[in-house]
C-alpha positions as CSV (number, residue, x, y, z in Angstrom):
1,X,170.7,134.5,65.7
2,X,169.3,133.3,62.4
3,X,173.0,132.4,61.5
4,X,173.2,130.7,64.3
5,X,170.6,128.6,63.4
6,X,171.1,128.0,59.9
7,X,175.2,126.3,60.6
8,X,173.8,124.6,63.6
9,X,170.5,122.8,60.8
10,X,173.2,122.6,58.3
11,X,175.9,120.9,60.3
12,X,172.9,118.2,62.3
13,X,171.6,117.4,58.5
14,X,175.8,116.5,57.9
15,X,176.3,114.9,60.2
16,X,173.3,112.3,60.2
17,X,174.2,112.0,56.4
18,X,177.5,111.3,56.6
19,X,176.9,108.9,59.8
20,X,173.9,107.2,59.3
21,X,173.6,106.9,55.3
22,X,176.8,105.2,54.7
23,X,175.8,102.6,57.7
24,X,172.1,101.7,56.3
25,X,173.6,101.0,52.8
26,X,176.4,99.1,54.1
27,X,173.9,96.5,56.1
28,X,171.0,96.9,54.0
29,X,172.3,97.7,50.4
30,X,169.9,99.6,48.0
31,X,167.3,99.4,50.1
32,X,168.8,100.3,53.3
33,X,170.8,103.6,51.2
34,X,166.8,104.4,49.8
35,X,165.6,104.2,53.0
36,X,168.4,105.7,55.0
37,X,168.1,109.2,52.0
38,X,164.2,109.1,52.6
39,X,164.7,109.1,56.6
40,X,167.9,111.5,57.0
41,X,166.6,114.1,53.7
42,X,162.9,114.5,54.9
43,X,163.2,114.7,58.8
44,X,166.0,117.1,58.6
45,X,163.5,118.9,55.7
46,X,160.7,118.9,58.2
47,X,163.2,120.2,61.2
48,X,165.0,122.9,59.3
49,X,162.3,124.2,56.8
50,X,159.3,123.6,58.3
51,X,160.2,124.3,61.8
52,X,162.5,126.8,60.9
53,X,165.8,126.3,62.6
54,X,167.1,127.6,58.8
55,X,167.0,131.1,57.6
56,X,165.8,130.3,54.1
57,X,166.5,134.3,52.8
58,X,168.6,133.1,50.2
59,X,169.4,130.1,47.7
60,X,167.3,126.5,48.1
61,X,170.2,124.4,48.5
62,X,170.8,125.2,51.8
63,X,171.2,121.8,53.3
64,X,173.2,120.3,50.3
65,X,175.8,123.2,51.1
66,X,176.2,122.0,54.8
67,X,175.8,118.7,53.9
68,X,179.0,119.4,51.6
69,X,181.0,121.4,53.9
70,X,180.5,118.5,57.1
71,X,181.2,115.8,54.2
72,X,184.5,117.3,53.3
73,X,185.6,119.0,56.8
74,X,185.1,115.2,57.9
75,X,187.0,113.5,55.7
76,X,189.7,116.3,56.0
77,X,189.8,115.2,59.5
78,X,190.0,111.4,59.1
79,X,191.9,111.0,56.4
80,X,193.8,114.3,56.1
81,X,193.8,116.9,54.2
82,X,195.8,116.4,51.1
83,X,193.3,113.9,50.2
84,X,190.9,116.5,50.3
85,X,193.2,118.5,48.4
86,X,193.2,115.7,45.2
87,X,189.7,116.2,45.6
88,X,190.0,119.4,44.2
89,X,189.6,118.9,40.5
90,X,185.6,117.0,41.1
91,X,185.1,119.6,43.4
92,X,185.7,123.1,41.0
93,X,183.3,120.4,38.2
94,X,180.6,120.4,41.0
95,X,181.0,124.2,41.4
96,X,180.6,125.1,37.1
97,X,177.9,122.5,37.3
98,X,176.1,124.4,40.4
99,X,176.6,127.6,38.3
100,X,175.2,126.1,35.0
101,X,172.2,125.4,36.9
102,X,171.8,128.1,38.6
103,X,172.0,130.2,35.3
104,X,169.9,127.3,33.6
105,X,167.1,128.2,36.0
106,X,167.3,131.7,35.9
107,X,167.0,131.8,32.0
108,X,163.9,129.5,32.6
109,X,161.9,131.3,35.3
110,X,162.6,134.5,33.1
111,X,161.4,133.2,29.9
112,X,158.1,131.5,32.0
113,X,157.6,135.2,33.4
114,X,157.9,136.9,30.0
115,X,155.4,134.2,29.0
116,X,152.4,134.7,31.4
């Protein structure tokens, strides 16, 4: 059931993102986009972390990953999907940047433990 949770806080936080954001910027420009990042990012914080409707056992970018996947499942869908398919070269550079700080971290936390 904790799955179940986790896809269903993933996929809410994607949605309003990829609704809501685009919609504040476009009417309210800078302002509306800051506003519109401080609304949808902290509310779906408090509702999936806080609350708990996410299974946080494993990495801390848990709502960046759904926010992805509903990001480009819906532009797959409206657009089609070869356009998500020439998205594929920024997409593997997000993925080696991911890993870079991922292993950037982990050399970081290790060196702070070996120095305490």
């Amino acid at each position: 059931m904790k799955h179940v949770g986790t896809f269903l806080g993933t996929a809410i936080a994607g949605i309003f993102v990829m609704s809501v954001w685009g919609a504040f910027a476009g009417a309210y420009g800078i302002a509306g986009g800051w506003f519109a990042g401080f609304a949808i990012i902290s509310g779906m914080w408090f509702l999936n972390h806080f609350i708990g409707i996410i299974n946080n056992d494993g990495a801390f970018v848990d709502m960046a990953c759904g926010i992805a996947v509903a990001g480009t499942t819906r532009d797959g869908f409206m657009n089609g999907w070869d356009k998500v398919g020439n998205a594929a070269p920024t997409l593997g550079l997000v993925v080696l940047g991911g890993i870079c700080g991922g292993i950037t971290a982990g050399l970081i936390q290790n060196h702070l433990a070996k120095s305490n």
